[in-house]
C-alpha positions as CSV (number, residue, x, y, z in Angstrom):
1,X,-9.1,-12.3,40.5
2,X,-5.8,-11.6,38.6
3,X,-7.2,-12.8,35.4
4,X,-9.9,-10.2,35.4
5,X,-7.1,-7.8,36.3
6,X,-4.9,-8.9,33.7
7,X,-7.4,-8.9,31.0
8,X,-8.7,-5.5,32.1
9,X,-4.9,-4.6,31.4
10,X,-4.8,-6.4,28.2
11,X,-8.1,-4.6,26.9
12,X,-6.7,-0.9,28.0
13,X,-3.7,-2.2,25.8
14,X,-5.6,-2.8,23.1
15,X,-7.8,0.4,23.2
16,X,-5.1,2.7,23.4
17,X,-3.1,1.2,20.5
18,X,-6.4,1.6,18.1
19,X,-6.6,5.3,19.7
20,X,-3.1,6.0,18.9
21,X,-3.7,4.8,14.9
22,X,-6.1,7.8,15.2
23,X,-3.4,10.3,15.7
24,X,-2.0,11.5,11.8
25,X,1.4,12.3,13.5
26,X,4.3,11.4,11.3
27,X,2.0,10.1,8.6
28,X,3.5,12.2,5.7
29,X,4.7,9.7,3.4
30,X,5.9,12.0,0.4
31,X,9.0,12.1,-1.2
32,X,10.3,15.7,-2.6
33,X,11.2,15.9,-6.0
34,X,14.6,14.3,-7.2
35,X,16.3,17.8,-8.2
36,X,19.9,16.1,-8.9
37,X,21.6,12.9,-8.5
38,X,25.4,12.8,-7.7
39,X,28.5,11.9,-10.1
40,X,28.6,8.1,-9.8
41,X,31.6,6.9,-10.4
42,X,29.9,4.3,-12.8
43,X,26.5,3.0,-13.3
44,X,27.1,-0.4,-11.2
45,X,27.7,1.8,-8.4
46,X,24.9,3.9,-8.8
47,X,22.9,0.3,-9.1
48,X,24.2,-1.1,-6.4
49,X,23.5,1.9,-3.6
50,X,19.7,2.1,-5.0
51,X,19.7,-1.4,-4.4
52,X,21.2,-1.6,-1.1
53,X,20.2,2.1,0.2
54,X,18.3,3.9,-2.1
55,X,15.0,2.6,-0.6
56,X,15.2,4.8,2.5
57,X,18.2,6.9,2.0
58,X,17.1,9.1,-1.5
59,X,13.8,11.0,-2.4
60,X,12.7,7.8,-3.8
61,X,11.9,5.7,-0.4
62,X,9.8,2.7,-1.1
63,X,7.3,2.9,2.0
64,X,6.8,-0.4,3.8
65,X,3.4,-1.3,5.1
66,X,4.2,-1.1,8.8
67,X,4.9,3.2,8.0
68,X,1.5,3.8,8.5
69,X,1.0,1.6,11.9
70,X,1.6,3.5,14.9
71,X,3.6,3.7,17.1
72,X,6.4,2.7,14.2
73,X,5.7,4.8,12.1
């Protein structure tokens, strides 16, 4: 008896996450145009915060795979 409940429960689960895929919401993946870049001190530092950083924190992110899975995108 609970194992048809819990599987019933496991099969809502699974619906609802393909629904959710379904939903374009925060599926906007482009990055603005790089319009200016600021005074590095030197070009090691500027290599070493697009290394560390620059992935995410710059108009050039590097989108990972999971971006597009919901819900963490």
């Amino acid at each position: 008896m609970w194992k048809k409940w819990i599987g019933l429960g496991l099969l809502g689960l699974v619906v609802v996450f393909v629904l959710i895929q379904l939903v374009p919401y925060g599926r906007d993946h482009s990055n603005p145009p790089v319009v200016q870049e600021p005074a590095w001190d030197s070009p090691e530092t500027r290599a070493m915060v697009m290394g560390a950083c620059g992935d995410c924190h710059s108009n050039q992110v590097v989108w990972p795979f999971y971006s597009n899975i919901a819900p963490i995108s």
